[in-house]
N, C-alpha and C positions, 0 to 999 in steps of 0.2 A: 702144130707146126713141126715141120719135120728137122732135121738135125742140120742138117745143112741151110736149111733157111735161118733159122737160129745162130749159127754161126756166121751167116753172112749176115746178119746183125747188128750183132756183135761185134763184126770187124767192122761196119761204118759206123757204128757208135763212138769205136776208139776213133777214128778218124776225126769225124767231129767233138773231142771232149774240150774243152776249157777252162785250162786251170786258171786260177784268183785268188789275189792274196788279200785280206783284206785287213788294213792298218789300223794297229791300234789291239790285232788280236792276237794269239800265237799260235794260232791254226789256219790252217787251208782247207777253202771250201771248195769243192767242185761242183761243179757248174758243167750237166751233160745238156748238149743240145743235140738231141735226139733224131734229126734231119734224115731219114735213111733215100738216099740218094740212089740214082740205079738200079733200086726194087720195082720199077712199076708196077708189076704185075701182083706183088706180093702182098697180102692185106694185112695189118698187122692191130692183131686181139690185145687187151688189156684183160690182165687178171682179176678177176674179182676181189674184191676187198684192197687192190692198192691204189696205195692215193696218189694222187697226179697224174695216175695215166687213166686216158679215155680215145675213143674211138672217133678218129676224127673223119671217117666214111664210111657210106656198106659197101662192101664189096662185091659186086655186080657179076657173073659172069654174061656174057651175051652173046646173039646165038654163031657168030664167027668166029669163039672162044677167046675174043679180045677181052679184055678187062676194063673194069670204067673206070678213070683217071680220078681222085680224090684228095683230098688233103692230109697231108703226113708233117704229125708234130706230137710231141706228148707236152705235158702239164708245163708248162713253167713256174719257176722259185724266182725271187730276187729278197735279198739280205736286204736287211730293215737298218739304217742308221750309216748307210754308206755315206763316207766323209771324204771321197775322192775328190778330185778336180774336175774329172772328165766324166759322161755320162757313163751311166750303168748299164754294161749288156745284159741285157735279161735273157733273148734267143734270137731264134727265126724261124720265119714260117715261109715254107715253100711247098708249090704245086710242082706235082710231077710231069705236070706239059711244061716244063718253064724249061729251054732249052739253051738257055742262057744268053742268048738271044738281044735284051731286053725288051722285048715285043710284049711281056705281061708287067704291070703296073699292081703291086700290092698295096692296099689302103687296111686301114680298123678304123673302129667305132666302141662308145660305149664308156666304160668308166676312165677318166684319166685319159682318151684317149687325144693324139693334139695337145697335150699339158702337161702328164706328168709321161705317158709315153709316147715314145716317134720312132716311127717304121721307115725305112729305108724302102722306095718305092719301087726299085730295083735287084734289091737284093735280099727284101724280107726283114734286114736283122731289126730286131726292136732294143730301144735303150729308155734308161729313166733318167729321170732328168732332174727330180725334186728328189729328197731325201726322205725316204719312206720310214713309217711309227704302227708296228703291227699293231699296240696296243691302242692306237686310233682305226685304222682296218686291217684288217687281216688276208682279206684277199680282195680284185678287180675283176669282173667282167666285164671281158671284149669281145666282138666281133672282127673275124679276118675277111677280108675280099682279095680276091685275082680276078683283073679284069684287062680285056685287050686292051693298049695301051693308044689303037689307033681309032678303035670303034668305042671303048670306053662300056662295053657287054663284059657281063660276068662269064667267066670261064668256066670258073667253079662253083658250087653254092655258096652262099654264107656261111658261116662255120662259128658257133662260138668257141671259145677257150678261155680259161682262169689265169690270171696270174699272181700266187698267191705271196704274200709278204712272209718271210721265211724270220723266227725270231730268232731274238739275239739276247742276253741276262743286261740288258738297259733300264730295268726298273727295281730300285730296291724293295723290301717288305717296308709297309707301312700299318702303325696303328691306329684305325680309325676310328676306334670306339672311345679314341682318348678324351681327357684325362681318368685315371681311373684311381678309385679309392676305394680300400678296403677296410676291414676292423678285425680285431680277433680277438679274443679275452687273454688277458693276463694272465701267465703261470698253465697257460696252455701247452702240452704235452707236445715233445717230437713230432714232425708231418701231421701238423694239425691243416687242413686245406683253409687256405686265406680267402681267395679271390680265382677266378681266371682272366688270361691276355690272352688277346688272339690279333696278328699280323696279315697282312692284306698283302701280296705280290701280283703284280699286272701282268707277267710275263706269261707265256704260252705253258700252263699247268702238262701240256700233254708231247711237248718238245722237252728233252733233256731235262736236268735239274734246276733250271734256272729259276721254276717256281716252288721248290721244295724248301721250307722255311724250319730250323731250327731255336732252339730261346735260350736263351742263357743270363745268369744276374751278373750285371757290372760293377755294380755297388749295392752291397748292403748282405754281399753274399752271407757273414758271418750270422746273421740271424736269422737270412730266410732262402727257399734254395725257388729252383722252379723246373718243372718238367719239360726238358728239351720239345717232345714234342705236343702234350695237350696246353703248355700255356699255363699250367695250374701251380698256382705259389702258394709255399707251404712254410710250416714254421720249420728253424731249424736248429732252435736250440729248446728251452723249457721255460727257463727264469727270465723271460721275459716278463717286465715289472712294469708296471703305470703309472708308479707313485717316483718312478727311478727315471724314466724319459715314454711318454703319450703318444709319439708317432716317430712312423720310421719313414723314409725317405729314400726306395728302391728301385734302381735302375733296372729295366729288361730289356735284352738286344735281339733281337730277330736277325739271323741271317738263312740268307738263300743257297743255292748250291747244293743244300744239304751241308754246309759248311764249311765244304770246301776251301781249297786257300784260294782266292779271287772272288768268291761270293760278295755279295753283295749284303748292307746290312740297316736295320734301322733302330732304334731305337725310342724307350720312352722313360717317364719315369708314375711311380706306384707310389702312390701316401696310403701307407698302413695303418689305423688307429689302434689301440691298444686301449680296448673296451677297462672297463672298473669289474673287478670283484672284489667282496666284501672280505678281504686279506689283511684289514688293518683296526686292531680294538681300537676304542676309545680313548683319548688319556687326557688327565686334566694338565693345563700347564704348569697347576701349584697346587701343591699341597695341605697349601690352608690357605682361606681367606676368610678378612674380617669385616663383620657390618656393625652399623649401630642405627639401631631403632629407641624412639620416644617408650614412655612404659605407656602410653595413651593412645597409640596406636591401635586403628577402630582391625577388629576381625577381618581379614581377608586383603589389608592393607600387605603391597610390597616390601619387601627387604630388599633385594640385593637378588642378585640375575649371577651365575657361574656356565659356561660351557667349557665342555671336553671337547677336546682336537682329533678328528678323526681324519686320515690322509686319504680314505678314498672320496668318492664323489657319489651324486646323485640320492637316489631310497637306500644304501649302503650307509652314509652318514646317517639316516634316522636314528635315534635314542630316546628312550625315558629312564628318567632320574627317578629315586625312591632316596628316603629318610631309612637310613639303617639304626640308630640306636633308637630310644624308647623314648626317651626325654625330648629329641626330636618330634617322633612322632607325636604325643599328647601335643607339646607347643607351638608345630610349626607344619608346615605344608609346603610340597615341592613341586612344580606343574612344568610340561616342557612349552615352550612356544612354539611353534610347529614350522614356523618362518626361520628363525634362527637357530633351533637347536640348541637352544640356552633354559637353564633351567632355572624357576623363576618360584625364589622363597617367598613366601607369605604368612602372616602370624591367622595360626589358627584358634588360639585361646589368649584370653587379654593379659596382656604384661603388667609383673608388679615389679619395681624397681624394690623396692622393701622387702622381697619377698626373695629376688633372685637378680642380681645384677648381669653375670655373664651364661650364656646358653653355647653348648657346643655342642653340634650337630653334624651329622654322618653322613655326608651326599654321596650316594652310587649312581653311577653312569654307565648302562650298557645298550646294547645295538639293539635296535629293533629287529632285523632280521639278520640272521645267522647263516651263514654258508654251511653245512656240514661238511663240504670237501676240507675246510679249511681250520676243522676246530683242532687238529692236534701241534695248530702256532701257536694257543695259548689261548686263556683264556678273553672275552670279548668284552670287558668289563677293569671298570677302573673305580676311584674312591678319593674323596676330598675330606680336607676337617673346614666346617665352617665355624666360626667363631661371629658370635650373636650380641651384643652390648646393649644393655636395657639401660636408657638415662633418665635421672629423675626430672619430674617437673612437677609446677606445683598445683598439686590436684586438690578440687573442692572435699570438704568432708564427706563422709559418708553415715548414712544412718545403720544403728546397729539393729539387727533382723530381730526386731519386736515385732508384734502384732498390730495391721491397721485397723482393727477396730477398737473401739472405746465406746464404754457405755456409762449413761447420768439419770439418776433420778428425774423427771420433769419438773419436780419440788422441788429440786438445790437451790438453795440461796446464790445470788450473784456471787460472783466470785471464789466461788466452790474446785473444787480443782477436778479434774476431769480426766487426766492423765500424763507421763511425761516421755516426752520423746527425748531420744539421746541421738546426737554424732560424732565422728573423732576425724580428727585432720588423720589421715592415712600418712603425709610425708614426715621425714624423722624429726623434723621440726616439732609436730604437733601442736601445732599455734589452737589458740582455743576459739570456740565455738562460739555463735551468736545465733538465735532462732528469731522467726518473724513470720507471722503467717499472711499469705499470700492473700491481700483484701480482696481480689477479684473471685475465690470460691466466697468470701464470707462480706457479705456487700454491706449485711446488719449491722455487722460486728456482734455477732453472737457468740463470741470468744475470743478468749485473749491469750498471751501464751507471753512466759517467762525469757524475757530475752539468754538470761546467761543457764536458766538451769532447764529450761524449756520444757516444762509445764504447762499444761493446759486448763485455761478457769471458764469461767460462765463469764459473758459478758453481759448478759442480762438473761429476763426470764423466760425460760422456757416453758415450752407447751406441745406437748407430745400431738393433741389434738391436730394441732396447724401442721407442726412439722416432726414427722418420727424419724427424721435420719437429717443428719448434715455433713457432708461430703468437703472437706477442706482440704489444704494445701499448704504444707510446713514446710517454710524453707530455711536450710541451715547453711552457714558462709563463715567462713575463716575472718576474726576481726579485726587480721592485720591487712586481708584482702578482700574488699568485699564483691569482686568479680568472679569469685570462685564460690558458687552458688550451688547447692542440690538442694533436689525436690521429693518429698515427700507427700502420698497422700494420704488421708487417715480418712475412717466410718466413724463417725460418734451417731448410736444410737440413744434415743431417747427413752429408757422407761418409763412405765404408765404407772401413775396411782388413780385412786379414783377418785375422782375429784370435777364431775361430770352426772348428775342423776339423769336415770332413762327416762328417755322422749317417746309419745306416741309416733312411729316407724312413718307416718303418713294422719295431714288430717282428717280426719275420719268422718265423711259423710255418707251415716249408710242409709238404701232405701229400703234393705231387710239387714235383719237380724243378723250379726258372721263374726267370725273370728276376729281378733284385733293383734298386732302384736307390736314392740317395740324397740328403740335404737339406742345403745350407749357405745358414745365415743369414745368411752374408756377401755383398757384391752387387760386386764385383768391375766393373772394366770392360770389361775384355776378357770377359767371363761366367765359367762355370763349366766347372772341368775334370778331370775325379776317375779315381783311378788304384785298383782295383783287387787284392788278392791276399789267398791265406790265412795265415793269424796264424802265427807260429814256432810255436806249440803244438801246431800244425794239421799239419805239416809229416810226419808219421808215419800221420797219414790216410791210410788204404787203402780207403775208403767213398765221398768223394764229392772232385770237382773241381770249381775255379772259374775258368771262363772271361772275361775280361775284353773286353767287345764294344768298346770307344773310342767309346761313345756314350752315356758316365755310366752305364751299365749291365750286370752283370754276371751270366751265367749258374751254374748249378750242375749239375753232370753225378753221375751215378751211375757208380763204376768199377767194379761187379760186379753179377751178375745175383742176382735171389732174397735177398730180408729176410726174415725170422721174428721177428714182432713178439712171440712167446710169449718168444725168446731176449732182442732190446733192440726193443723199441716206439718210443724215443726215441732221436735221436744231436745232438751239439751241435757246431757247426761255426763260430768263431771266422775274420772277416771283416776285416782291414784295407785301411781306405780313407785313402789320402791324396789332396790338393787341389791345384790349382796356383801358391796363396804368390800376390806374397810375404810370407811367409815361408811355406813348405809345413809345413802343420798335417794331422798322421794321428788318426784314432780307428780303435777295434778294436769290431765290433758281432757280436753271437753269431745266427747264425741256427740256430733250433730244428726238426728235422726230426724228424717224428712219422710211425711203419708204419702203414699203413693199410689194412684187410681188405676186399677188393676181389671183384666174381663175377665170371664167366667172361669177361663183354665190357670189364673194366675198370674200370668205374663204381665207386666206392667206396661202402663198404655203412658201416664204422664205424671210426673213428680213434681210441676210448677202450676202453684195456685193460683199465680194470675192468666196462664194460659186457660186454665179449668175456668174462672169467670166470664172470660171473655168470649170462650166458647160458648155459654150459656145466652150472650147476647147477641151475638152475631154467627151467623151460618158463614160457611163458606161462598155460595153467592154472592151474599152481601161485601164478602170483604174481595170479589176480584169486582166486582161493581165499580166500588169504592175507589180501586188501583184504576179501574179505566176511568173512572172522571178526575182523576190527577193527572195522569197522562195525556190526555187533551188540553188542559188547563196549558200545562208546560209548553204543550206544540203550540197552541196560539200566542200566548208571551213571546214566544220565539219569533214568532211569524211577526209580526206588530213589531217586535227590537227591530227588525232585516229590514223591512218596511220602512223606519225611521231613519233609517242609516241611509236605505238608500238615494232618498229624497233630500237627505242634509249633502252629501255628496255631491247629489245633482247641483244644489245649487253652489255649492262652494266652486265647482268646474266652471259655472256660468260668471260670477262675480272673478274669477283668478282668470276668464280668456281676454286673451291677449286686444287691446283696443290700438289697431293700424288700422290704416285706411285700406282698404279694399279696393281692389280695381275691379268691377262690374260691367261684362260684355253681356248687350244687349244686342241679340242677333235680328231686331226688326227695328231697320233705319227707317227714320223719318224723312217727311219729303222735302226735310232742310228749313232753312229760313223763312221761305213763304209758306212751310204749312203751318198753320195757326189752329186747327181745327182739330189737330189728333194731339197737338201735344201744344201745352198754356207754356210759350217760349218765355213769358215772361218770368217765371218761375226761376227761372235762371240768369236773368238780367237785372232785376226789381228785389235782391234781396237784401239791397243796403242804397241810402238816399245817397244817392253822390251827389246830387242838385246842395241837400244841407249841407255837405261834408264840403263847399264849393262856397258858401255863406259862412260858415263856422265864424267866422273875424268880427262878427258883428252887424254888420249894417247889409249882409249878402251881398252877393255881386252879381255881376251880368250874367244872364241867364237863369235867375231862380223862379221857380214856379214854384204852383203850389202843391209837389210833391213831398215838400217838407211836413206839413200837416197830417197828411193821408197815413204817415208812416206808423206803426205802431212803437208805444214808447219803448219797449222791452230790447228793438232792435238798433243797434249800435253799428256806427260808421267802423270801417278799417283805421286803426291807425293808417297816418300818412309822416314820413320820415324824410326829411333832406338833409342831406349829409352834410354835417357840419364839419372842414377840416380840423379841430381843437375836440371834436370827441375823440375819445379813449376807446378801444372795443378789446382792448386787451381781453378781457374780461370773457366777451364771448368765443374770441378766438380758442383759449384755457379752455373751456367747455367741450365744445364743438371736437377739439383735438384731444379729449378725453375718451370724447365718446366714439369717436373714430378708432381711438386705440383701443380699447374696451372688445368694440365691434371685430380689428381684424385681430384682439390674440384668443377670442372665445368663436374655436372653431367648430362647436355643435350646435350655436346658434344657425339658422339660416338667414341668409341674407333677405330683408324686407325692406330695405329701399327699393323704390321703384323707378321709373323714367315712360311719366305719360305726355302725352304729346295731344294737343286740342287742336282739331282743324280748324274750329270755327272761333272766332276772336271777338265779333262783335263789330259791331257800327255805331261811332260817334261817343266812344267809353266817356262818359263825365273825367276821369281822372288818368292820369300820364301812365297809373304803375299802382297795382295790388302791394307792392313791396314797403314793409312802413321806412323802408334805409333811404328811401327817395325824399322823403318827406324835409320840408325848411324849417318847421315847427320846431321849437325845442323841446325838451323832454318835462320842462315846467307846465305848459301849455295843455298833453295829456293827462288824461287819467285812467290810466290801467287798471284801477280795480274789477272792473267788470272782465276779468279776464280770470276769475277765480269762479265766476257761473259758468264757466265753458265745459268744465267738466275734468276728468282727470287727463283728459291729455294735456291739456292744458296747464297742467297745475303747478310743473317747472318752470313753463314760460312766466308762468304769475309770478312764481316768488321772485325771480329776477329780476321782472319791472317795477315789483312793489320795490324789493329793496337797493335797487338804482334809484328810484326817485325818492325814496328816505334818507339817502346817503344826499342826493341835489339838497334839501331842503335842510339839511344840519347845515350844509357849507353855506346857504343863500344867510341863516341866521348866523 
């Protein structure tokens, strides 16, 4: 661009500038509206790298050296948070055909456009209209148009352009990582780093200072400081204490500008903690404390619990306690609880009231873990007196450390004494003793013992043999209390005299010649020493010798060759053994020597003479023979018992089944009443005279014939019954309703009433009714006996009618 276009510029620049104040700030902002007017011909470049200006044509030359008409405007600004009344000019946009004329009609499009901005359609200028927030957009793209205003044709291209939101310091810093909290150990050093803040500004980072954020402490400056610009809080003294105040409560202010005076500012607030270190020993609150313990108190029993007060907190308070003097340690023992940090006495060796009444003992208390930054505040360790009090009470005696065994002749005379046991009351009373042996070890009473001076006697006699030890239970008790009981056990062994001569070890049946040897219950001290020989009886013995070896054992020889068990099988050989005393006690033991049938290498085949006989009569054969004709014997008795049984059985089923009447279908009918020829009907008509049962009165009546004759004697008329109203039937009804009852509460009986039904009835029946209840006769008149040959069904109905008409004939007499 040469110099003089540049300055004609220039000068419509100033032409067109607009100044604007805007309320509320103490600056003025200018506002170029850049319109270069009168240049047609001139194209105007923007510089590389500035913002707002762009090229809003190419510039053409064409071939008449006319220039092509295009759009002239640079970037527009408009101020963000305008609070005016009236709208906000932002610019104008005009074509260099516009000859003012109004013949061209300018419109836009695009963001905001119609809403938040409006063009003047004649004159270009554009204004706002809402109240613009860079920190919601920052800039608008629009589209411009020139278009005839009669034909409504673009004149010029479309053209975009920006209109950017120009910022203004409308937002403070803010912290948004809040609340924040920090820690830092106690007795931490100058600019120890606490924590860091950081403040958040909305404002335009790359416009002015308005997002340039400063920090500073509001409160709390005196302890801690903070670095203007990374945010980073630090300590600002030393003696910061935890046991003196645990958190701090520091204000931090953000302002913008860089700090300037009118910055804008926010704030927040910082909770500092004030971590623990282990800066504080142990101490107790007192300097003695006192306990009292029983003197009875079992081992490992509590005493009494002490803690030392430590002011920090957490693994810093750990402690273990120790027993520092000596009389301590042998007596007593000190353990921490790990929950409370209290140290917790216990007796470690048994208390004697008698012996020592008060105990004073040395608790130390120091930390478990040590700081070494911190050891030259002293030492980390404190020290109590504890005072111990042993009370008396009143304790059972004791036995004094004699020996529990004792030992007795087996011999002793009853009541021999055996040994004596002693106790003493331990408390300074010393009330005196009383003994008594506990009868559950001694059940015999095989001893007895001296209540006051407790002595042990024989209660009866002993015998080493039966029992060589007795195992009892002395107990001694104070005899002003006899609740206050100890126990003592005692050995009383028995010594051996001898008083027992040696037994043959086993009786002795030999079938050769051997060793023999023998058993004394007696236990000597010097051991055992047994002598040998045959019995005076023996002494004519021509059969066998006893050799006496001197090592409690004695052989037996044969003094001739060749036995014959047929002649003597058995020989008895009469043994005396004496012992070595004192006093020398003999017994005489018979040893049994049995012949024994032997084969050719020796070995013995049978030492019983009755098997040896019987072998000689009967073979082998013979005697499994023998076994098989018993064995069949057996199996046939068997067979023959099963046999009997089962045929007594059968009949007992036959004589116990059940006699009902039977309903009997016969599935080949007859050809009725007039066949005569397959089946004799009368059989079923002609089985009782009704013609004589129709005469019975005496003198017969109309109609009898000589059917009455024909009939055999054996067969008996139906009773015939007419109901007399003066009979009673109580009697049957009771029955009848018995047995109905009977019938429905016995429900695994089945039901055997039946309901038969006869088609055929007969023609011209002699009698009105089978039923004897019809009958006019009285009960005098029959004779029911013949109702006991009917058989057992019958033989309720029998007793009924016998004993109905025995009861008529008492009342007739």
């Amino acid at each position: 661009m040469s110099a003089s276009s540049l300055k004609a510029t220039l000068h419509a620049a100033s032409r067109c500038a607009v100044v604007m104040a805007l309320p509320g700030f103490s600056w003025t902002i200018f506002l170029l509206l850049c319109t270069l007017e009168q240049l047609g011909a001139l194209a105007i470049h923007t510089e590389a790298g500035r913002p707002g200006l762009e090229q809003s044509g190419d510039s053409m030359l064409l071939a008449g050296g006319r220039v092509k008409r295009g759009w002239v405007w640079n970037q527009f600004f408009v101020v963000e948070e305008y609070t005016g009344t009236e709208p906000l000019y932002v610019g104008k946009i005009h074509s260099d055909s516009d000859e003012g004329d109004g013949s061209i009609k300018y419109t836009i499009s695009g963001e905001g456009a119609g809403t938040i901005f409006l063009i003047d359609e004649v004159t270009g200028d554009i204004h706002a209209t809402e109240r613009l927030d860079r920190e919601q957009k920052t800039f608008y793209t629009l589209r411009a148009q020139a278009r005839d205003r009669q034909t409504n044709q673009l004149l010029e291209p479309e053209s975009e352009f920006i209109i950017k939101v120009q910022d203004i310091n409308d937002s403070e810093p803010r912290f948004l990582e809040g609340p924040y909290i920090g820690s830092v150990a106690e007795l931490s050093p100058i600019g120890t780093s606490v924590m860091k803040v950081m403040a958040s500004d909305a404002d335009d980072p790359t416009y002015g200072s308005s997002a340039r954020v400063v920090y500073s402490v509001l409160e709390g400056e005196q302890h801690f400081t903070v670095d203007s610009k990374t945010g980073v809080i630090r300590t600002a003294v030393a003696n910061l204490d935890r046991e003196t105040q645990d958190r701090y409560e520091v204000v931090i202010q953000a302002t913008d500008m860089a700090g300037q005076l009118g910055g804008l500012s926010g704030s927040t607030t910082v909770t500092i903690v004030i971590t623990d270190v282990n800066d504080n020993p142990p101490r107790f609150p007192q300097k003695m404390y006192q306990f009292s313990v029983v003197e009875t108190a079992l081992v490992g029993s509590a005493i009494g619990r002490v803690k030392a007060e430590d002011s920090d907190v957490g693994e810093n308070t750990d402690m273990t306690y120790q027993i520092k003097d000596e009389d301590g340690v042998q007596m007593f023992k000190v353990t921490t609880d790990s929950n409370t940090q209290e140290a917790i006495i216990t007796v470690q060796k048994p208390l004697d009231y008698e012996a020592k009444t008060v105990h004073t003992v040395v608790v130390e208390a120091l930390n478990k873990f040590v700081d070494p930054r911190f050891v030259d505040l002293g030492t980390f360790r404190d020290q109590t007196i504890v005072r111990v009090s042993v009370l008396d009470v009143d304790e059972p005696p004791e036995f004094q450390p004699t020996s529990d065994l004792m030992e007795v002749q087996e011999d002793a005379y009853v009541g021999s004494v055996v040994g004596v046991v002693t106790a003493l009351d331990p408390d300074a009373a010393n009330n005196p003793v009383r003994y008594a042996i506990d009868r559950n070890t001694d059940l015999e009473r095989i001893f007895d013992i001296d209540a006051n001076t407790g002595a042990i006697v024989t209660g009866k006699v002993l015998d080493r043999e039966t029992a060589g030890w007795h195992n009892i239970t002395v107990l001694a008790m104070e005899a002003d209390n006899l609740s206050q009981v100890s126990r003592a056990s005692l050995r009383i062994r028995i010594l051996d005299v001898n008083d027992n001569p040696p037994e043959l070890a086993t009786p002795y049946e030999a079938a050769l010649i051997q060793t023999i040897s023998v058993v004394d219950r007696d236990e000597p001290q010097s051991g055992h020493r047994f002598y040998f020989t045959l019995a005076p009886e023996a002494t004519n013995n021509h059969h066998f010798s006893l050799l006496d070896i001197q090592d409690n054992t004695a052989a037996v020889h044969t003094q001739r060759v060749g036995f014959n068990r047929q002649e003597q099988d058995i020989y008895f050989l009469p043994i005396l053994v004496v012992d070595s005393g004192p006093p020398a006690l003999s017994s005489t033991g018979t040893l049994t020597i049995r012949v024994c049938g032997c084969d050719s290498t020796g070995a013995i085949q049978s030492c019983n003479s009755t098997a040896y006989v019987m072998s000689a009569a009967l073979s082998p054969g013979a005697l499994i023979a023998l076994l098989v004709c018993i064995l069949i014997l057996i199996v046939l008795v068997l067979l023959i018992l099963a046999l009997k049984r089962h045929h007594k059985s059968h009949l007992t089923s036959e004589e116990d089944e059940d006699m009902r009447d039977n309903v009997i279908k016969y599935n080949d009918e007859g050809g009725g009443e007039q066949d005569t020829e397959a089946y004799d009907m009368s059989a079923l008509r002609s089985l009782y005279d009704f013609s004589e049962l129709k005469g019975s009165d005496g003198g017969g009546g109309p109609g009898d014939g000589g059917m009455t004759s024909n009939l055999p004697s054996e067969l008996h008329a139906l009773p015939q019954w007419f109901q007399n109203p003066d009979l009673d039937f109580s009697m049957f009804r009771g029955y009848i309703s018995r047995k109905v009852d009977q019938a429905d509460e016995d429900l695994s009986v089945p039901p055997y009433d039946s309901f038969q039904t006869y088609a055929f009835e007969g023609s011209d029946s002699p009698v009105p009714s089978l039923s004897s209840i019809n009958t006019w006769s009285t009960s005098s008149e029959q004779d029911f006996s013949y109702l006991s040959s009917w058989g057992p069904r019958f033989r309720q109905l029998a007793a009924l009618y016998a004993g109905h008409k025995g009861e008529e004939e008492s009342e007739e007499s």
